[in-house]
C-alpha positions in Angstrom: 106.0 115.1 141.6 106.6 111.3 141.6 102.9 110.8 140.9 103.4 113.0 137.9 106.9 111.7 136.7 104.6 108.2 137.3 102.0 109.3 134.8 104.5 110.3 132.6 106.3 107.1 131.6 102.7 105.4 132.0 101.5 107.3 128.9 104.9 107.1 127.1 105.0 104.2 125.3 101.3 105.0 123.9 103.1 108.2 122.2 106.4 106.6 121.2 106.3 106.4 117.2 108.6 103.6 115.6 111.0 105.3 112.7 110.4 103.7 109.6 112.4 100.9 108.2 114.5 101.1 105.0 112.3 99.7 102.0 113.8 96.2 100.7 115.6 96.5 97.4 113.4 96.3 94.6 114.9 93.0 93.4 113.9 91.9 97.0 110.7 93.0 96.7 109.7 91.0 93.8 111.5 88.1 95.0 109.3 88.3 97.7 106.0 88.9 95.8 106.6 86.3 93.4 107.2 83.5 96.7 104.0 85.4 98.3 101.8 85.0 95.2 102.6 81.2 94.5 102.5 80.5 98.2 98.9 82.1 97.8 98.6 80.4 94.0 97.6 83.5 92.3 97.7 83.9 88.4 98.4 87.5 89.2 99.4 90.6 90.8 100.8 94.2 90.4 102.1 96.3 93.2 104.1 99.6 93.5 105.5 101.4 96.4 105.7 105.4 97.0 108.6 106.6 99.5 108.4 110.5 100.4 105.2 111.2 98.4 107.2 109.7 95.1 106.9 106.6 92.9 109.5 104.2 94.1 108.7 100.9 92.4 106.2 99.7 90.0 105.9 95.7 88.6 103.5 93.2 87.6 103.3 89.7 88.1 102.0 86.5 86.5 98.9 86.5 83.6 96.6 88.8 82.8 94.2 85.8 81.5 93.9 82.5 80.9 95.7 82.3 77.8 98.8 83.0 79.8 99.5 86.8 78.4 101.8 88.4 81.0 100.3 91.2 83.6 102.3 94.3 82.8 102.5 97.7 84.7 100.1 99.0 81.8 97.5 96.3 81.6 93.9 97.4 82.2 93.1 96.1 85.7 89.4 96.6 87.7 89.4 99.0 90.8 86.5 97.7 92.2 86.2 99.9 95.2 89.0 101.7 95.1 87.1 104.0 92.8 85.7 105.6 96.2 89.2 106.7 97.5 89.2 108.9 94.0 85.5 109.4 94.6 86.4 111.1 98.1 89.6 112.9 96.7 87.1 114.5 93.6 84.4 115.7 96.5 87.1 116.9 98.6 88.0 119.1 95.9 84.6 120.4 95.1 84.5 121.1 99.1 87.5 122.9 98.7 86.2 125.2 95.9 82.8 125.5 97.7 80.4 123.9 95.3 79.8 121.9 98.2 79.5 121.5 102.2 80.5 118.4 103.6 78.3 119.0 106.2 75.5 120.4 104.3 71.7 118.1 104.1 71.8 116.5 100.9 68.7 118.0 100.4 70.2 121.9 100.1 71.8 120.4 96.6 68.6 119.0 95.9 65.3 121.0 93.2 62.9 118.9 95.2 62.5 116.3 97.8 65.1 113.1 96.9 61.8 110.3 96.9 60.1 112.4 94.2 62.6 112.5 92.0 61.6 110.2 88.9 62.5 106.2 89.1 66.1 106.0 87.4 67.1 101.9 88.5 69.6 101.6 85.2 71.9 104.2 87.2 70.4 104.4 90.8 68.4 103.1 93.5 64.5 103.8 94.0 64.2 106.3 96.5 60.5 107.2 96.2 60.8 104.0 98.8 62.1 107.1 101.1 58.6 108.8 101.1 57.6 109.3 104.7 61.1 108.5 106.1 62.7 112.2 106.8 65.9 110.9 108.0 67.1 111.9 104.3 67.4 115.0 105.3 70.1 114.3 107.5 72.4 112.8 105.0 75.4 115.0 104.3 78.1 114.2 101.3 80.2 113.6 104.6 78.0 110.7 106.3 77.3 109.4 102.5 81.4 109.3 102.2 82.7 108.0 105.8 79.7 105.0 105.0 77.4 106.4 108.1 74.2 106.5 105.9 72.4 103.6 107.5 71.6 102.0 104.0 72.6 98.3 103.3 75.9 97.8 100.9 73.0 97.9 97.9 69.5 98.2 97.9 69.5 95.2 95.5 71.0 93.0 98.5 67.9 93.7 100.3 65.4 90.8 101.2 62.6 92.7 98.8 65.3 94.9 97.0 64.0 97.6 98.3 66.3 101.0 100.3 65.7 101.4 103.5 67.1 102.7 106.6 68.5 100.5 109.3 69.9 102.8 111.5 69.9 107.0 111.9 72.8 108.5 110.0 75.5 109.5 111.4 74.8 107.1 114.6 77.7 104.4 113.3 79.5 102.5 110.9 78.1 100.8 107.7 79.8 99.7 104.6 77.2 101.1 102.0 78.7 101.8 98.3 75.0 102.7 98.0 75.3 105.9 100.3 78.3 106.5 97.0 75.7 106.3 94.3 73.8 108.7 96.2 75.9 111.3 96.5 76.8 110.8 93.1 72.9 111.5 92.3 73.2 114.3 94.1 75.8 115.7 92.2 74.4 114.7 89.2 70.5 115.3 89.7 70.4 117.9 91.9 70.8 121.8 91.0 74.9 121.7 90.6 74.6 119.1 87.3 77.6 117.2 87.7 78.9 114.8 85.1 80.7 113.0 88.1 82.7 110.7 85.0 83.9 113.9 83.3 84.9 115.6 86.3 86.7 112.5 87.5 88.4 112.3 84.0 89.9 116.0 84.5 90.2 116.7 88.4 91.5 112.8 89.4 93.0 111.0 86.5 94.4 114.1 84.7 95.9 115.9 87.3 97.3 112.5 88.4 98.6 111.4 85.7 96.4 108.6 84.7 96.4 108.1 81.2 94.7 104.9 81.4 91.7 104.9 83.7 88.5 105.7 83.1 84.9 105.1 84.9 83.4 103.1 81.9 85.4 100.9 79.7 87.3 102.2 76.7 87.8 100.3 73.1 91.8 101.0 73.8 91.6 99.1 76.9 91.2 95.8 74.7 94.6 95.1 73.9 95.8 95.1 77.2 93.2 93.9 79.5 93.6 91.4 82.7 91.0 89.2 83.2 90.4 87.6 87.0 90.5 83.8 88.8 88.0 83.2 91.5 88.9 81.2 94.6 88.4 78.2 93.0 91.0 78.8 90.0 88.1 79.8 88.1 88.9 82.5 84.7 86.5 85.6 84.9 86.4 87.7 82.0 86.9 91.4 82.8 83.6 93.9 83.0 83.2 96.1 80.3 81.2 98.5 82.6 79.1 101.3 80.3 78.0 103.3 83.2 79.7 105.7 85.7 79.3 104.1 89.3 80.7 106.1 92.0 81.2 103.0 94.4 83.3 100.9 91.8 83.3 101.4 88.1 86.6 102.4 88.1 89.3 100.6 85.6 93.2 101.5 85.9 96.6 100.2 85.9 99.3 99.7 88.6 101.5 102.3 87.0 98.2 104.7 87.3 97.6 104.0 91.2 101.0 104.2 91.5 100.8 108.1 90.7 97.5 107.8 92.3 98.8 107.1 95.6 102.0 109.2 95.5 99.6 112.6 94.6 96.7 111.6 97.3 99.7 111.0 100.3 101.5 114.3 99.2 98.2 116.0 99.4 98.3 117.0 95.2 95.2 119.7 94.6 94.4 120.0 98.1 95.1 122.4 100.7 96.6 121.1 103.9 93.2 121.9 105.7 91.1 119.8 103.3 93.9 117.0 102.7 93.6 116.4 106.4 90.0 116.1 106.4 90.4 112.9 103.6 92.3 111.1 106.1 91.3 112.6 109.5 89.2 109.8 111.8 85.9 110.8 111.9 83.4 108.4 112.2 84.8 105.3 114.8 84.2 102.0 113.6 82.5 99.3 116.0 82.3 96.2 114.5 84.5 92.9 114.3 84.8 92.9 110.2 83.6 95.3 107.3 81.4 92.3 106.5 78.7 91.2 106.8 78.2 95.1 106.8 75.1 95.5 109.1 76.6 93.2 111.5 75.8 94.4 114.9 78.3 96.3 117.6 81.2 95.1 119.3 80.5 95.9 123.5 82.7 99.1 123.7 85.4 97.3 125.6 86.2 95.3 122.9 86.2 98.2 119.9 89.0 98.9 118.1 90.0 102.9 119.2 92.5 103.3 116.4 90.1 102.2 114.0 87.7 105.0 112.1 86.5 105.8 108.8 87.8 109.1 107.0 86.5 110.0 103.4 86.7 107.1 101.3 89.0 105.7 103.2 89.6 103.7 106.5 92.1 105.4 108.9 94.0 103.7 111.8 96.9 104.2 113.6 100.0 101.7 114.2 103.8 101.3 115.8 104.5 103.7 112.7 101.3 106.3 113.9 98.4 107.3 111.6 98.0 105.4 108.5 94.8 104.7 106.0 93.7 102.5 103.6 91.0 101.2 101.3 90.4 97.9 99.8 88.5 96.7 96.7 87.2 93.2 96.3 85.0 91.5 93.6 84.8 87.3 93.1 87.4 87.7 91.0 89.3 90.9 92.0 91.4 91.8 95.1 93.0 95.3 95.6 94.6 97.3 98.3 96.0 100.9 98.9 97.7 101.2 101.8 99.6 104.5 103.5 101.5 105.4 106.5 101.5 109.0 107.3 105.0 109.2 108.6 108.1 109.6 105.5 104.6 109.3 102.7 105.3 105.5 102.3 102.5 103.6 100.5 102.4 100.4 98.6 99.6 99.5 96.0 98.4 96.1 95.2 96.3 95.2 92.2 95.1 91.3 92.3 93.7 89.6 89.0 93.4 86.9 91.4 91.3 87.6 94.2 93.5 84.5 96.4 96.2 87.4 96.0 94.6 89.0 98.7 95.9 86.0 100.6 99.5 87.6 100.3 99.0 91.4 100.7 99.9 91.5 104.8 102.7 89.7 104.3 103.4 92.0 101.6 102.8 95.0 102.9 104.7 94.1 106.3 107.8 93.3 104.2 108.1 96.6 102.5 106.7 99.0 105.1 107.2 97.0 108.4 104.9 96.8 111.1 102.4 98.9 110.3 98.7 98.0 112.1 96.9 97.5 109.0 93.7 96.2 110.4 93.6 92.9 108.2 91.3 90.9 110.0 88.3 93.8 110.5 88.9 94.1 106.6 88.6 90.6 105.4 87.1 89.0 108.4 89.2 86.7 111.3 88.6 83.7 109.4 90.5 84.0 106.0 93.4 82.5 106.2 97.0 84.3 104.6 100.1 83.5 103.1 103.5 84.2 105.1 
């Protein structure tokens, strides 16, 4: 009995969950951005907070360009690769209704084999480079999703811009938004003759409420558009992208993630089964940082356990349990989403800056607590961030 009672409060404090802390007053909250941004010296910065699956708070901060415009909670911000989170949500839907198997070889959705499909580089990657390689085969929408295709970030990062393989799917943890724009291929391509930008118009932003987000630029975005500052304080003018990209082509608002995040925590247009599966850990992530993302494999004693990839997102758990995540990042961009599981907290963070990013843990950890955000796999041990 005492060896059991022993065991006991041994594994206790591994299952003890912290209760959430009250959210700091709005008027505290931007206090405290506006101090975290200059300490960062970011030009701007929008963030919003979701409490209970609802939209709590929603501001902007600073310029939306170099003429010194003010960011508001409307201006047209870039997503970068946040656009796979409402990737993910879109093909969980499509699972749901059973055009699709998460689980089933690409190739079922497929009129022929994928390298003999014609050359299309405008919109995707060359994979008549596949020919001979039958590990295709064993790509699901699931191991394209949870980024276990083996494929580089982009085939156009490649020493000879060329895709190729560097490890079996499914075997571990890649960042690849390629494995993205194949699935979206698939859809697109294959026999089921998706028009992934329309169906992310009606089954993401509509039934979100996102009134201004799209996957290619719009003329009405003009008026009210942020631009972006490098590291070195440099302007960026914002991309007017003219093609739907599945890994990041995806331009919104605060007030639109804001919604965003509040539907995707309460589980909006999915069954309880399928929400689950978004966020569930499913493929464990084994390396120090996301990048570089080929990187090779911590010894298993010094993986993170709580750390795995879900669909689109990255899932972890902290003093507050299960929470997920996913960031998006460009020379002149830096976003996060992050949620804890427990009370459907969230906050959102759009940078027009990418130093912002320097502030977001501080950020985050003032209006959520300690959560276990994994800040340093995400943006590597060496950057450096504002308290």
């Amino acid at each position: 009995m005492c060896r059991v009672v022993l065991l006991l409060l041994t594994l206790l404090p591994m299952a003890v969950v912290a209760a959430p802390p009250p959210l700091p007053s709005p008027a505290r909250i931007d206090a405290q951005a506006h101090r975290l941004m200059q300490a960062a010296h970011a030009r701007g910065m929008a963030l919003a907070v979701i409490d209970a699956g609802k939209v709590v708070h929603v501001a902007a901060y600073g310029e939306r360009n170099a003429a010194g415009e003010p960011l508001r909670t409307d201006t047209v911000m870039y997503a970068a690769s946040l656009t796979k989170m409402a990737f993910g949500h879109l093909v969980a839907q499509l699972a749901q209704d059973q055009v699709i198997a998460l689980d089933a070889g690409i190739a079922t959705y497929l009129d022929k084999p994928l390298p003999d499909y014609p050359v299309d580089t405008k919109h995707y990657a060359d994979y008549s480079v596949l020919a001979g390689d039958e590990r295709w085969r064993r790509l699901t929408p699931r191991l394209l999703l949870n980024h276990g295709s083996g494929f580089a970030n982009f085939a156009f990062l490649e020493p000879d811009g060329r895709l190729q393989f560097h490890f079996d799917p499914g075997s571990r943890y890649g960042y690849s938004g390629e494995g993205l724009i194949l699935l979206q291929f698939v859809l697109e391509r294959g026999r089921l003759g998706q028009d992934i930008g329309a169906l992310m118009q009606r089954r993401v932003f509509d039934r979100f409420g996102m009134p201004r987000t799209s996957m290619m630029w719009r003329e009405d975005f003009a008026t009210n558009l942020a631009d972006g500052w490098t590291t070195d304080g440099t302007p960026e003018p914002h991309d007017e992208r003219s093609r739907v990209r599945a890994a990041g082509s995806m331009d919104t608002t605060i007030a639109d993630m804001a919604n965003f995040a509040a539907g995707y925590v309460r589980g909006e247009g999915l069954s309880a089964a399928m929400r689950q599966e978004l966020v569930r850990p499913q493929l464990p992530i084994t390396t120090a940082s996301q990048f570089p993302t080929l990187q090779a494999e911590l010894p298993v004693a010094e993986r993170r356990r709580d750390l795995a990839a879900g669909l689109g997102v990255v899932t972890f758990r902290g003093p507050q349990g299960p929470g997920f995540y996913k960031g998006g990042h460009d020379d002149a961009v830096g976003n996060t989403l992050v949620c804890i599981e427990q009370g459907q907290r969230c906050v959102v963070m759009l940078g027009n800056d990418v130093r912002a990013e320097a502030a977001f843990p501080a950020l985050v950890a003032f209006v959520l607590g300690d959560t276990g955000v994994p800040w340093n796999w995400e943006y590597g041990a060496e950057k450096v961030f504002v308290r």
